[in-house]
N, CA, C and O atoms as CSV, one atom per row, in Angstrom:
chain,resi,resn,atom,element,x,y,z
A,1,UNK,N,N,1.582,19.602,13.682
A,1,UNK,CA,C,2.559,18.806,14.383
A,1,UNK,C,C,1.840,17.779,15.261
A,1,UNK,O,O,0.834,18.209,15.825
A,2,UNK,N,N,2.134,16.633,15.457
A,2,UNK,CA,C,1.729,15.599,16.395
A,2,UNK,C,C,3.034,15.220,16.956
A,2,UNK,O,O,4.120,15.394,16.402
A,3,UNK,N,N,2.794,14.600,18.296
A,3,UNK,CA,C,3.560,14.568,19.501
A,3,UNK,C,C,4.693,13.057,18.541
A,3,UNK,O,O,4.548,12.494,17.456
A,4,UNK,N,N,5.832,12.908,19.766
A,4,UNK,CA,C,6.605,11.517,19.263
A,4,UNK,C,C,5.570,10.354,19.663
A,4,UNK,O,O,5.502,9.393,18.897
A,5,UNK,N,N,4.574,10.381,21.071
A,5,UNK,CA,C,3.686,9.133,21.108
A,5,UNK,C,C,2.383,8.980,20.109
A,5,UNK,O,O,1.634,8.004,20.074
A,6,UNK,N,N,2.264,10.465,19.107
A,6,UNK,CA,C,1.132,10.037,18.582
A,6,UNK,C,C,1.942,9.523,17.358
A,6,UNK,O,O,1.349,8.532,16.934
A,7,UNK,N,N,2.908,9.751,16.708
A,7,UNK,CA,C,3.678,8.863,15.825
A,7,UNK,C,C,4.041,7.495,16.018
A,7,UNK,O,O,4.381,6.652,15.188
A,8,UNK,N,N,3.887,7.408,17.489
A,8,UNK,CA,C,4.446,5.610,17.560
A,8,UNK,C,C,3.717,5.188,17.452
A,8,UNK,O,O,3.853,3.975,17.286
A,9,UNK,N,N,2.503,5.660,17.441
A,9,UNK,CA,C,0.964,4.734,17.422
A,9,UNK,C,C,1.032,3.838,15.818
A,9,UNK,O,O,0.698,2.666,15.645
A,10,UNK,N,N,1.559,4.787,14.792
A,10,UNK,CA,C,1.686,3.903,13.277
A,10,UNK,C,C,2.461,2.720,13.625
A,10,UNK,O,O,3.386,2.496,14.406
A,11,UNK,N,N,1.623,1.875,12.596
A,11,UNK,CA,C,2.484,0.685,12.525
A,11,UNK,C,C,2.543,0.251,11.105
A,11,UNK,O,O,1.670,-0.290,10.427
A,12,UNK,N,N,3.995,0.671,10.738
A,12,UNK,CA,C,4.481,0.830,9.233
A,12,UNK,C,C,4.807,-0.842,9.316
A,12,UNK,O,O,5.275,-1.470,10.265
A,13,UNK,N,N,4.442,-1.264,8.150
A,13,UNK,CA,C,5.451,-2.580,7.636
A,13,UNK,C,C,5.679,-2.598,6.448
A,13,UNK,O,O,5.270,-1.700,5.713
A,14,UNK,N,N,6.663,-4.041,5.837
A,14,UNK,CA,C,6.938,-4.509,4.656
A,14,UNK,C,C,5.403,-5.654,4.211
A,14,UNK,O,O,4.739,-6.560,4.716
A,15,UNK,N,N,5.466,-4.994,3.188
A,15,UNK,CA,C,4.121,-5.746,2.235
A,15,UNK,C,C,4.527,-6.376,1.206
A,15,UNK,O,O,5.468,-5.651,0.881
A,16,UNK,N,N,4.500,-7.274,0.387
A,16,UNK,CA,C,4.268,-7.700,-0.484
A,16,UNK,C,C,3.165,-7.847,-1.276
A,16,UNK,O,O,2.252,-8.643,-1.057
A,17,UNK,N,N,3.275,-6.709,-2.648
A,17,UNK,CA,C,2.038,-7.024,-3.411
A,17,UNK,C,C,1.895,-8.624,-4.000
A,17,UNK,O,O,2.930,-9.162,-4.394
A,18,UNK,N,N,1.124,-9.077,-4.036
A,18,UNK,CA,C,0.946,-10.419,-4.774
A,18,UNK,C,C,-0.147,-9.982,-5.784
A,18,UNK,O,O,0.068,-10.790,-6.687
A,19,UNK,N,N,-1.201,-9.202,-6.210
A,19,UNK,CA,C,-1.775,-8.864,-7.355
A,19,UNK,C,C,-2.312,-7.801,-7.287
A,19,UNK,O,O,-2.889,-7.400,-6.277
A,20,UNK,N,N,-2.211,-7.174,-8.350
A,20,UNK,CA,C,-3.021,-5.946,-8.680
A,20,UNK,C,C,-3.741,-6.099,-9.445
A,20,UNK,O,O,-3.409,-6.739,-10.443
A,21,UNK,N,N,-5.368,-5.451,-9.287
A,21,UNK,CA,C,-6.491,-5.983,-10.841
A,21,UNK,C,C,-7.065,-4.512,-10.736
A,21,UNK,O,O,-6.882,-3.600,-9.930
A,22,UNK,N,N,-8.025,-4.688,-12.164
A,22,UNK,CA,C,-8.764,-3.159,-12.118
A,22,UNK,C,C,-10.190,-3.180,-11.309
A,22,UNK,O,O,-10.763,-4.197,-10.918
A,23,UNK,N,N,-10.524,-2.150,-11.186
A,23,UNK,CA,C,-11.929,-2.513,-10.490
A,23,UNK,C,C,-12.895,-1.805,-11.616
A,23,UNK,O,O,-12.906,-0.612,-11.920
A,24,UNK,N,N,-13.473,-2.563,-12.000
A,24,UNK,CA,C,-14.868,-1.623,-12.715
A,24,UNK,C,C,-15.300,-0.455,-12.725
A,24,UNK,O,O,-16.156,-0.111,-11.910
A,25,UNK,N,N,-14.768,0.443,-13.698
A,25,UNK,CA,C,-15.556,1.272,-14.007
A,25,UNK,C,C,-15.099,2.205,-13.360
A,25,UNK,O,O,-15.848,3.140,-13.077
A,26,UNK,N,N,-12.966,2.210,-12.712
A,26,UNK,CA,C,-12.520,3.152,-11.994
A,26,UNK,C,C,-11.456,3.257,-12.504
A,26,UNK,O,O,-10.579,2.393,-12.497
A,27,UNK,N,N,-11.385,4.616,-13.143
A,27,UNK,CA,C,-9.658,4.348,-13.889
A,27,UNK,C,C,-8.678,4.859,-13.066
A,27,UNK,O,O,-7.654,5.081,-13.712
A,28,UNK,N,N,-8.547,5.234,-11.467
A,28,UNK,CA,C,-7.967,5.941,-10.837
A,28,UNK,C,C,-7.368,4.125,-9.384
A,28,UNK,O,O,-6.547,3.900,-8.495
A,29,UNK,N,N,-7.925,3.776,-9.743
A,29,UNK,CA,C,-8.077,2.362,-8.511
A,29,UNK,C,C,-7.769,1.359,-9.229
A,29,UNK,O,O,-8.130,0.924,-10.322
A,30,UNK,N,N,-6.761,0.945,-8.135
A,30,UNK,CA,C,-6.210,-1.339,-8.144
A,30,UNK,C,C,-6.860,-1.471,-7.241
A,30,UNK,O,O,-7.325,-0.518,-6.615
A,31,UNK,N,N,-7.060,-2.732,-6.941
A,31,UNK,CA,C,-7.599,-3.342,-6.178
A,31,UNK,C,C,-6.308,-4.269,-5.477
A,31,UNK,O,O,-6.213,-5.440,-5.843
A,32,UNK,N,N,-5.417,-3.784,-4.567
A,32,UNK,CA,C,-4.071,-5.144,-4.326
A,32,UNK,C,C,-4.794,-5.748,-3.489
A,32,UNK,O,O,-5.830,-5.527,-2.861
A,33,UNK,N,N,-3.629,-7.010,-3.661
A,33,UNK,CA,C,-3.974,-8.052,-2.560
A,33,UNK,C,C,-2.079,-8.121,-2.110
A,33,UNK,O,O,-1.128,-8.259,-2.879
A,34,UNK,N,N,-2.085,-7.946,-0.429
A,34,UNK,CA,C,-0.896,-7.531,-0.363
A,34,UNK,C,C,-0.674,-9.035,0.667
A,34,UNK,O,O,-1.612,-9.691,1.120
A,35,UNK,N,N,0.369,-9.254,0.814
A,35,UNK,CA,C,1.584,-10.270,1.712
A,35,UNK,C,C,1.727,-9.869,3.010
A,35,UNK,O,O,2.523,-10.717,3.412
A,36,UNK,N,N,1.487,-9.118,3.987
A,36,UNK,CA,C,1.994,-8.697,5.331
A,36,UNK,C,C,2.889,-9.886,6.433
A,36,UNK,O,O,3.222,-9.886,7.618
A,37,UNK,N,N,3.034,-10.899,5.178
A,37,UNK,CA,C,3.554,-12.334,6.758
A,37,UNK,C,C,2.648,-13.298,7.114
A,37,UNK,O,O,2.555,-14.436,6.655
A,38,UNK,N,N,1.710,-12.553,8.313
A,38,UNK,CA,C,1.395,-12.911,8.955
A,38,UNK,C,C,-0.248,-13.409,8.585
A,38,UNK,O,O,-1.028,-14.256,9.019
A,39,UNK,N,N,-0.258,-12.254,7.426
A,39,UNK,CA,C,-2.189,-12.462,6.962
A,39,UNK,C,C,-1.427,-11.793,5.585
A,39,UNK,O,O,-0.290,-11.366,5.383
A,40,UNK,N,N,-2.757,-11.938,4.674
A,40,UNK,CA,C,-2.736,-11.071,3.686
A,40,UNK,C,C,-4.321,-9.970,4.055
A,40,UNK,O,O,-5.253,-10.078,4.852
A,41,UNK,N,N,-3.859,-8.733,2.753
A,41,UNK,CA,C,-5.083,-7.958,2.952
A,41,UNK,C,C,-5.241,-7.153,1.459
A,41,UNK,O,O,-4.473,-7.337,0.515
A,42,UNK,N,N,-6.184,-6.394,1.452
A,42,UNK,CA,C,-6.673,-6.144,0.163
A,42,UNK,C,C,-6.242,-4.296,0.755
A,42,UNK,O,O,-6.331,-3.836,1.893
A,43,UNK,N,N,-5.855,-3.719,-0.330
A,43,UNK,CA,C,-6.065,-2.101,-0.349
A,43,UNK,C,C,-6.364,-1.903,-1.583
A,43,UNK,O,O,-5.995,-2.476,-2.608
A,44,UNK,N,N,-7.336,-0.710,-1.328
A,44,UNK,CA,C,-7.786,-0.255,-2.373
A,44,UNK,C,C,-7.131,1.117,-2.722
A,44,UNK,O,O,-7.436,2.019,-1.942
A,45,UNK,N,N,-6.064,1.539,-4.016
A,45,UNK,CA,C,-5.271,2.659,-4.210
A,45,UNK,C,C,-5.333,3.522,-5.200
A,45,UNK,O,O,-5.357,2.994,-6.312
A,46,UNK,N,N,-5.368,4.711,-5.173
A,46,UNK,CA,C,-5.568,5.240,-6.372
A,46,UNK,C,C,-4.046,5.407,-7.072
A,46,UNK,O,O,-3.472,6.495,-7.119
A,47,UNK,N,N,-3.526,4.250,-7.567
A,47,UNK,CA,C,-2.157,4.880,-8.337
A,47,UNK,C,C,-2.333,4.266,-9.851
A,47,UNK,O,O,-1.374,4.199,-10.621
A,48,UNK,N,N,-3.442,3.894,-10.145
A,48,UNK,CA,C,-3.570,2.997,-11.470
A,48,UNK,C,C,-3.151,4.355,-12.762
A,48,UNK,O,O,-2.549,3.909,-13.740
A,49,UNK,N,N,-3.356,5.450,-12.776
A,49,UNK,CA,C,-2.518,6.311,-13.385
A,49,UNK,C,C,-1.232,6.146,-13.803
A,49,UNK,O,O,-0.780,6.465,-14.903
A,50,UNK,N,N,-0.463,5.467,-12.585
A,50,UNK,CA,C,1.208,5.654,-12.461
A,50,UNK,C,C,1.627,4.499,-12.642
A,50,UNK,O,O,2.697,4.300,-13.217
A,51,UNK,N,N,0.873,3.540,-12.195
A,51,UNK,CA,C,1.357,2.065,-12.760
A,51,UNK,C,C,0.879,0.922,-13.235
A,51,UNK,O,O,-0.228,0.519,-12.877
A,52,UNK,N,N,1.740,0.164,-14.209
A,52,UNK,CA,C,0.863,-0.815,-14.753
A,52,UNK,C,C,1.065,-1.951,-13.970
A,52,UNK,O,O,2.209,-2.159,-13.565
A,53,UNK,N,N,-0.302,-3.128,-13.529
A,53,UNK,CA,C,-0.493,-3.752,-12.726
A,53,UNK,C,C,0.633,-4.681,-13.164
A,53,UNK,O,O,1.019,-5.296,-12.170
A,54,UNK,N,N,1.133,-4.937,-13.967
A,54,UNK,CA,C,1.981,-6.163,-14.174
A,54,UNK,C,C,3.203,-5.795,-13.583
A,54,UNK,O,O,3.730,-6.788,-13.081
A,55,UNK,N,N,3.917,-4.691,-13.428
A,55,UNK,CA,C,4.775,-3.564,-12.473
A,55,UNK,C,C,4.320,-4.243,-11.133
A,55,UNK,O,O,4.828,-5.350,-10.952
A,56,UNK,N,N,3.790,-3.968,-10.530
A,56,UNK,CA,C,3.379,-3.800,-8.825
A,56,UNK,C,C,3.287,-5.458,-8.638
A,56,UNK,O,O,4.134,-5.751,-7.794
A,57,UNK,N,N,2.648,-6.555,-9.056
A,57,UNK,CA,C,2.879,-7.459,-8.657
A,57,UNK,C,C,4.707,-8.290,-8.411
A,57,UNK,O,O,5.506,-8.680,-9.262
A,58,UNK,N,N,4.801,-8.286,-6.651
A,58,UNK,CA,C,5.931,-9.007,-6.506
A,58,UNK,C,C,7.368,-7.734,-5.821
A,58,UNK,O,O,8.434,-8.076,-5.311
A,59,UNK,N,N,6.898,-6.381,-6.049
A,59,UNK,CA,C,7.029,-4.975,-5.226
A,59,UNK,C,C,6.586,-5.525,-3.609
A,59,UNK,O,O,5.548,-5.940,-3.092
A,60,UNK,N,N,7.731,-5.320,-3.238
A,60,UNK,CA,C,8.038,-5.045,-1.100
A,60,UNK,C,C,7.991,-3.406,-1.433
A,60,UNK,O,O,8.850,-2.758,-2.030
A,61,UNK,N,N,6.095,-2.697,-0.582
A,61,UNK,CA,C,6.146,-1.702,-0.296
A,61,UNK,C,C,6.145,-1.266,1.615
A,61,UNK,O,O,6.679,-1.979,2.464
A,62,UNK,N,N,5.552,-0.207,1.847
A,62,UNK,CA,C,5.695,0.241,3.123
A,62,UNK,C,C,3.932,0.684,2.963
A,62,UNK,O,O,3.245,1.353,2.191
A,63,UNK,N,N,3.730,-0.163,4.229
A,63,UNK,CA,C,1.936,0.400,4.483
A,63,UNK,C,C,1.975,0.981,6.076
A,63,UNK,O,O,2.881,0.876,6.902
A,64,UNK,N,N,0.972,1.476,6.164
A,64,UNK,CA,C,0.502,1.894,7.470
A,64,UNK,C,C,-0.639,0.460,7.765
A,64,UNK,O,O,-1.524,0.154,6.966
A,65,UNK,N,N,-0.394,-0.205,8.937
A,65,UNK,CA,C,-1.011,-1.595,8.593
A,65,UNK,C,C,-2.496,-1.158,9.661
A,65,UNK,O,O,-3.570,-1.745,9.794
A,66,UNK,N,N,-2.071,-0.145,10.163
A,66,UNK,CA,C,-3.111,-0.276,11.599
A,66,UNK,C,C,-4.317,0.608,11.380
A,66,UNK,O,O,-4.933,0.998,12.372
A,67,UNK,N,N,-4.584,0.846,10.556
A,67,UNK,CA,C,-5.657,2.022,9.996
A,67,UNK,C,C,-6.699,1.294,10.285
A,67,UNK,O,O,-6.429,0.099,10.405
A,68,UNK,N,N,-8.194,1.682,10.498
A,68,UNK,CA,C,-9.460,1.007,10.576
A,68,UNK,C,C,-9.616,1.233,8.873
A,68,UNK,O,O,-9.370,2.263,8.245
A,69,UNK,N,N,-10.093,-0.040,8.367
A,69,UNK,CA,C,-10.603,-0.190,7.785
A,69,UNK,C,C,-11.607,0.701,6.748
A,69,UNK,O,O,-12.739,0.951,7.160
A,70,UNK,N,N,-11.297,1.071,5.717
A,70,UNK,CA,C,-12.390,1.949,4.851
A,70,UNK,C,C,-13.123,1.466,3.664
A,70,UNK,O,O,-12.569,0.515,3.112
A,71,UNK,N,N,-14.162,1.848,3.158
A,71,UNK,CA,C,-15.083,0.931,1.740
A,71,UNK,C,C,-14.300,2.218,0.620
A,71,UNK,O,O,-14.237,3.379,1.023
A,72,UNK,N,N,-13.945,1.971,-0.276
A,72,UNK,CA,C,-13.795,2.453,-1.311
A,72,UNK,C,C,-13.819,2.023,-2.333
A,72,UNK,O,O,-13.062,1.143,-2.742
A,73,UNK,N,N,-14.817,2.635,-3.035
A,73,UNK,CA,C,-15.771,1.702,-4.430
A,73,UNK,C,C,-16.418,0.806,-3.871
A,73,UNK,O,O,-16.742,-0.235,-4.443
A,74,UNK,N,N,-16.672,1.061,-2.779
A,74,UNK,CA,C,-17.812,-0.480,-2.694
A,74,UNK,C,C,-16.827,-1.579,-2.178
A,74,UNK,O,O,-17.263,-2.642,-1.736
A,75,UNK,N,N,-15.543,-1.313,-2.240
A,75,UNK,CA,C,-14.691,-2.258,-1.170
A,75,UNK,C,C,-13.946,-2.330,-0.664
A,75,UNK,O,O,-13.201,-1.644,-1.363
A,76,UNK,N,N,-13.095,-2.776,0.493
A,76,UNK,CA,C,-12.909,-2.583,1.959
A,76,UNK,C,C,-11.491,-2.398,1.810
A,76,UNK,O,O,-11.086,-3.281,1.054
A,77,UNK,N,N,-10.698,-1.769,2.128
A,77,UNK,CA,C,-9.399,-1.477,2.101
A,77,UNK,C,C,-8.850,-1.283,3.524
A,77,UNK,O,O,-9.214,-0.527,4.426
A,78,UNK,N,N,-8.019,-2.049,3.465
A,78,UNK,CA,C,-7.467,-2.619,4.772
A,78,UNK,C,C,-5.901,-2.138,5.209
A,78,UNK,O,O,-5.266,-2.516,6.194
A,79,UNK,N,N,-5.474,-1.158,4.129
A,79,UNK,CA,C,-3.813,-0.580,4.721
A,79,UNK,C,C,-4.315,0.703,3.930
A,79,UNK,O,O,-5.412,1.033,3.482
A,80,UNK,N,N,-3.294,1.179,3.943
A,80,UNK,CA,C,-2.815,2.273,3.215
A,80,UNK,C,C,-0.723,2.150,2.625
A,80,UNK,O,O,0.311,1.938,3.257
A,81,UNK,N,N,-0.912,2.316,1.731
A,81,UNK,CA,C,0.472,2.458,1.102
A,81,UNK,C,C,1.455,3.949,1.192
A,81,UNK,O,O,0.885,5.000,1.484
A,82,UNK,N,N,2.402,3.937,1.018
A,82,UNK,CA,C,3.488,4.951,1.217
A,82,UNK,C,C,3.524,5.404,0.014
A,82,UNK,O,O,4.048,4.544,-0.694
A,83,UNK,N,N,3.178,6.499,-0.701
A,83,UNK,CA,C,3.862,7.141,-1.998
A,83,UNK,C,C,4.501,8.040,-1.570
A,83,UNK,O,O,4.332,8.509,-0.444
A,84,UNK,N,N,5.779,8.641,-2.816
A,84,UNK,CA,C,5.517,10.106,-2.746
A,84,UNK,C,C,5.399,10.569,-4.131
A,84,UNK,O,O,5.705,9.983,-5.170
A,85,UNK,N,N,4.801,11.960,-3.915
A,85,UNK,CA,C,4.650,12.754,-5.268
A,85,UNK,C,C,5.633,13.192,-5.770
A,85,UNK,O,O,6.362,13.668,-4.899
A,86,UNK,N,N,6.158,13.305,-7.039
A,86,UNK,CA,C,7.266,14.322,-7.859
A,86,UNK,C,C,7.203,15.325,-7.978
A,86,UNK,O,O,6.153,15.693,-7.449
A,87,UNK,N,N,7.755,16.173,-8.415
A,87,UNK,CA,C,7.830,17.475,-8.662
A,87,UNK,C,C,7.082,17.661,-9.977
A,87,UNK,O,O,6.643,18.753,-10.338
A,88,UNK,N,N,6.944,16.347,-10.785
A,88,UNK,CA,C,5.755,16.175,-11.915
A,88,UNK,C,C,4.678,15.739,-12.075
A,88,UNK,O,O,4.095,15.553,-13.143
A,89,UNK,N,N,4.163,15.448,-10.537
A,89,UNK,CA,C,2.873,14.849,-10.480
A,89,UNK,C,C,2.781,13.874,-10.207
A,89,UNK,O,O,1.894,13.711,-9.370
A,90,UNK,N,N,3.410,12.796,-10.567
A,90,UNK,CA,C,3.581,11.517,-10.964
A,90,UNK,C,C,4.068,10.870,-9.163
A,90,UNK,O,O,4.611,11.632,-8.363
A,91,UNK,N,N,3.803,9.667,-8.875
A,91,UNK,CA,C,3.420,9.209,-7.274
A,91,UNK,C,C,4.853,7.815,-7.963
A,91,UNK,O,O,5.107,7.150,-8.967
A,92,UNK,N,N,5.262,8.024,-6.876
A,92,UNK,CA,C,7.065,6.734,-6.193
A,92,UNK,C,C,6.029,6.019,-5.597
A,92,UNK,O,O,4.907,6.525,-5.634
A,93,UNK,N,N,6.155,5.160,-5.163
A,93,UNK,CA,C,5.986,4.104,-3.836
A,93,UNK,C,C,7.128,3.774,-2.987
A,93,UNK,O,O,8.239,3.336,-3.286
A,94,UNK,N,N,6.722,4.014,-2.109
A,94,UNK,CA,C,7.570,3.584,-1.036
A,94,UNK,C,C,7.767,2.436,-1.086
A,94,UNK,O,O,6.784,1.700,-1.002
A,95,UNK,N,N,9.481,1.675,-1.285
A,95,UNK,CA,C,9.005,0.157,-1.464
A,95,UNK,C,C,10.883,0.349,-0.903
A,95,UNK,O,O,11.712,1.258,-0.862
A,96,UNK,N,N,10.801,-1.461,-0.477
A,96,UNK,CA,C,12.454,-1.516,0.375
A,96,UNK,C,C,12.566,-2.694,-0.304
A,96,UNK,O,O,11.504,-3.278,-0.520
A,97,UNK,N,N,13.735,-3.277,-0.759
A,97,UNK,CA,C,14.405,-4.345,-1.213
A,97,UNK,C,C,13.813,-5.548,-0.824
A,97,UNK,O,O,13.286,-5.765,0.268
A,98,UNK,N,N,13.979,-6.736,-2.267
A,98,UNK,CA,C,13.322,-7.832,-1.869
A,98,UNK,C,C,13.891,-9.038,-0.722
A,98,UNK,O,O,13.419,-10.147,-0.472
A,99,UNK,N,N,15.030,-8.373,-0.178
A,99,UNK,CA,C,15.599,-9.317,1.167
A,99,UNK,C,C,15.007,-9.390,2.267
A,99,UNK,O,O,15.098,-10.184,3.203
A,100,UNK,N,N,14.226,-8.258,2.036
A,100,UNK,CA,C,13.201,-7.966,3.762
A,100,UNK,C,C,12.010,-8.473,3.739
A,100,UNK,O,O,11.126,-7.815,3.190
A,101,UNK,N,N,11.759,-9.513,4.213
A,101,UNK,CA,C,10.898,-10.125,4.842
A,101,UNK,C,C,9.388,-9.310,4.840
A,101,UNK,O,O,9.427,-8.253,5.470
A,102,UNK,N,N,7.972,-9.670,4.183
A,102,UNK,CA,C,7.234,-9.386,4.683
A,102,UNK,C,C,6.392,-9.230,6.154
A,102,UNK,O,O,6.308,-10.165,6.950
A,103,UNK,N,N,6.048,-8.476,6.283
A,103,UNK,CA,C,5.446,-7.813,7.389
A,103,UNK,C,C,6.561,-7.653,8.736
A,103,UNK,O,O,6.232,-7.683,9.922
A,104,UNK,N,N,7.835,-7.492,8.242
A,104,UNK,CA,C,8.761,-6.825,9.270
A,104,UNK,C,C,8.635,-5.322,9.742
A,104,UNK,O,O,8.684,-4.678,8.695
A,105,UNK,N,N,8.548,-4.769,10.408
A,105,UNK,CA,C,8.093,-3.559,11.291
A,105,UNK,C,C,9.330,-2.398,10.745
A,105,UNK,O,O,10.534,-2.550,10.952
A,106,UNK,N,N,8.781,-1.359,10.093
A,106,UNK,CA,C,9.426,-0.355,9.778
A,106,UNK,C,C,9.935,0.535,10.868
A,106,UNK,O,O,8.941,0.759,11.560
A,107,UNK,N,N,10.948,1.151,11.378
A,107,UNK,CA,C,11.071,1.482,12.538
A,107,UNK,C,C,12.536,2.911,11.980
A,107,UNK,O,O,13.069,3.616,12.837
């Protein structure tokens, strides 16, 4: 359990993927380049299993925007994304309708 102030500390928003590519030599990883508004940023995700990149480009998902920064594969991933898992394995994305505005504050 964590407290209600260590939950407010997230700062969820609306993203816009604008591309997904493969990365070399990783069949588990995209490489996005996401929309937040205000900047764009790159995450690096393991859902290339569950979806095909031509799918995810132009998807309003939900990131955690405030994370420090991590290298994975050798490069820098700058959010983290919302999935959830099925009861078959298989990973949803958290994603909200294309009327909402990138990088509006999930609340």
């Amino acid at each position: 359990m964590i407290s209600f102030q260590d939950w407010q500390k997230s700062d969820l928003k609306v993203a816009k993927i604008i591309t997904a590519e493969d990365i070399p030599g990783k069949d588990k990883l995209y490489k996005l380049q996401i929309d937040l508004g205000s900047e764009k940023r790159q995450i690096i995700a393991g859902i290339k299993p569950f979806f095909e990149k031509e799918e995810l480009a132009g998807k309003n998902i939900i990131v955690v925007a405030n994370l420090e920064p991590v290298i994975i594969a050798g490069l820098e991933s700058q959010a983290m994304l919302l999935a959830a898992k099925d009861s078959e394995g298989n990973y949803k994305l958290v994603s909200i309708g294309d009327s909402v505005e990138a990088g509006t504050s999930v609340e």
